[in-house]
C-alpha positions as CSV (number, residue, x, y, z in Angstrom):
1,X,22.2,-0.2,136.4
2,X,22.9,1.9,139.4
3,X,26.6,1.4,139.4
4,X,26.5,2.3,135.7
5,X,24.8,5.6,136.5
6,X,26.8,6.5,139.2
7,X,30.0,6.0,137.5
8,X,29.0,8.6,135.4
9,X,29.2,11.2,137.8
10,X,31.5,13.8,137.6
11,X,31.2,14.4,141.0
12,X,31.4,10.9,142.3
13,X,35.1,9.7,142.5
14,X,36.6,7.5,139.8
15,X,36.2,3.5,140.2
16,X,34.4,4.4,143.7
17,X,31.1,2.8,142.7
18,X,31.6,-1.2,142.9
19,X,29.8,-4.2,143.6
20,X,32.0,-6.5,145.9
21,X,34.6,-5.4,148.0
22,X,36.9,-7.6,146.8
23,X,40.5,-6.4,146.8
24,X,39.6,-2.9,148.2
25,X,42.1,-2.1,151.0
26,X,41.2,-0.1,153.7
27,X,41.2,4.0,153.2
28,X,39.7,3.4,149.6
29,X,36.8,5.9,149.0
30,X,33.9,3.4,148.0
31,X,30.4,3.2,147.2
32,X,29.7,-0.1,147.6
33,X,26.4,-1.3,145.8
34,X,23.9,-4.1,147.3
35,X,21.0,-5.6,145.3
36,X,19.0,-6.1,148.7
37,X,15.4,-7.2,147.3
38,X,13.2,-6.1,145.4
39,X,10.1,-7.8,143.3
40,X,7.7,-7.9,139.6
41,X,5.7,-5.2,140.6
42,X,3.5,-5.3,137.5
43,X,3.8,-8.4,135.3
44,X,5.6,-7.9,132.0
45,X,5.9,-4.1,132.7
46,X,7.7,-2.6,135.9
47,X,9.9,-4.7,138.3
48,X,11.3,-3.3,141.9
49,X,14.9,-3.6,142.4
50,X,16.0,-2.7,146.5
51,X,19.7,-1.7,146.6
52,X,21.5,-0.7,149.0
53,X,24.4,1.9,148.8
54,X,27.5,1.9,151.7
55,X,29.9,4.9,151.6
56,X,33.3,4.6,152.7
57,X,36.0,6.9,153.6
58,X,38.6,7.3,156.0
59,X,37.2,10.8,157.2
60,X,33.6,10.8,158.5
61,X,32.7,14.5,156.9
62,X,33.4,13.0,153.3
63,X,31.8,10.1,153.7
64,X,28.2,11.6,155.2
65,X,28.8,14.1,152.1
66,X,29.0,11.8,149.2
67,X,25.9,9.5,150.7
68,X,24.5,12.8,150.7
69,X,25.3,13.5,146.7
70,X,24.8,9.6,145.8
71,X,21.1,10.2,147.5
72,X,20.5,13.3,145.6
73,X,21.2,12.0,142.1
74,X,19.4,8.5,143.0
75,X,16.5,10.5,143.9
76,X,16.5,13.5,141.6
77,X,18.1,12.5,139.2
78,X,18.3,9.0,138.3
79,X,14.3,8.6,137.2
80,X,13.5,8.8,133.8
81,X,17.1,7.4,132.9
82,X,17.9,5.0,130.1
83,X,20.8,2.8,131.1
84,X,21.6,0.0,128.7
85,X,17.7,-1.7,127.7
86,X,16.0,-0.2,130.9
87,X,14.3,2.9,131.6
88,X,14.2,4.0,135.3
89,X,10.7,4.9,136.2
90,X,10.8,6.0,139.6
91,X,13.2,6.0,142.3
92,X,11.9,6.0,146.4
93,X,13.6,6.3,149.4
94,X,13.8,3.2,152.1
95,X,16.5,4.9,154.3
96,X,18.2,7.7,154.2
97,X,21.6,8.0,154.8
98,X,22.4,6.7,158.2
99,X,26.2,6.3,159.7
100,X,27.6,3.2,160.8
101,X,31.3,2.3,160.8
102,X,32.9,-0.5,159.9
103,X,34.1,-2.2,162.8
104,X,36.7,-4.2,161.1
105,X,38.4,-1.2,159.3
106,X,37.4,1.5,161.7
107,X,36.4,3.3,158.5
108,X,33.7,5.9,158.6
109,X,30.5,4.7,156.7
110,X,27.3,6.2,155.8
111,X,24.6,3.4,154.5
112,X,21.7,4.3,152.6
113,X,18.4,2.2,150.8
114,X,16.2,2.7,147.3
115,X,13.6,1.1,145.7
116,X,14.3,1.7,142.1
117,X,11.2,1.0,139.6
118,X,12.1,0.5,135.9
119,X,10.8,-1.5,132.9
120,X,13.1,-2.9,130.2
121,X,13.5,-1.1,127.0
């Protein structure tokens, strides 16, 4: 549901949002999307889905500023949502952006963690 959402940014880049990082080559601009956890919060009602979110880029500026927009629409924008049968209730903050490159690609990377609440439709 995430990568849904974020895919329909205008302001996110095209195909950037995935799941696996399967057959991305290095220098891609990439949000790559981690189901980390989560748990049934309220039984028949509201589930907690962790995800993690790991930007990419080859230039350190861009990738701290899209973490920076992909946090902003997570947690401004994306409660109250509808995507597909469920409704985004709430969405928290476990860690904000934070950088780390990757030490394989020497690409720059700025990781960040939600808790997103939601109920199915």
């Amino acid at each position: 549901m995430v990568w849904q959402y974020l895919n329909t940014l205008p302001d996110i880049p095209k195909d950037a949002p995935t799941g696996d990082l399967v057959g991305r080559d290095a220098g891609d601009t990439t949000i790559y999307l981690n189901h980390s956890g989560g748990f049934r919060v309220v039984r028949d009602a509201m589930d907690r889905a962790d995800v993690e979110y790991d930007v990419f880029h080859s230039e350190r500026a861009q990738a701290a500023g899209l973490a920076y927009i992909c946090r902003e629409h997570l947690l401004e924008d994306l409660p109250g949502q509808v995507i597909g049968n469920v409704q985004i209730l709430d969405v928290a903050e476990i860690s904000s952006p934070r950088y780390h490159p990757d030490s394989t690609s020497g690409e720059h990377v700025y990781c960040g963690e939600i808790t997103v609440f939601f109920t199915e439709n």
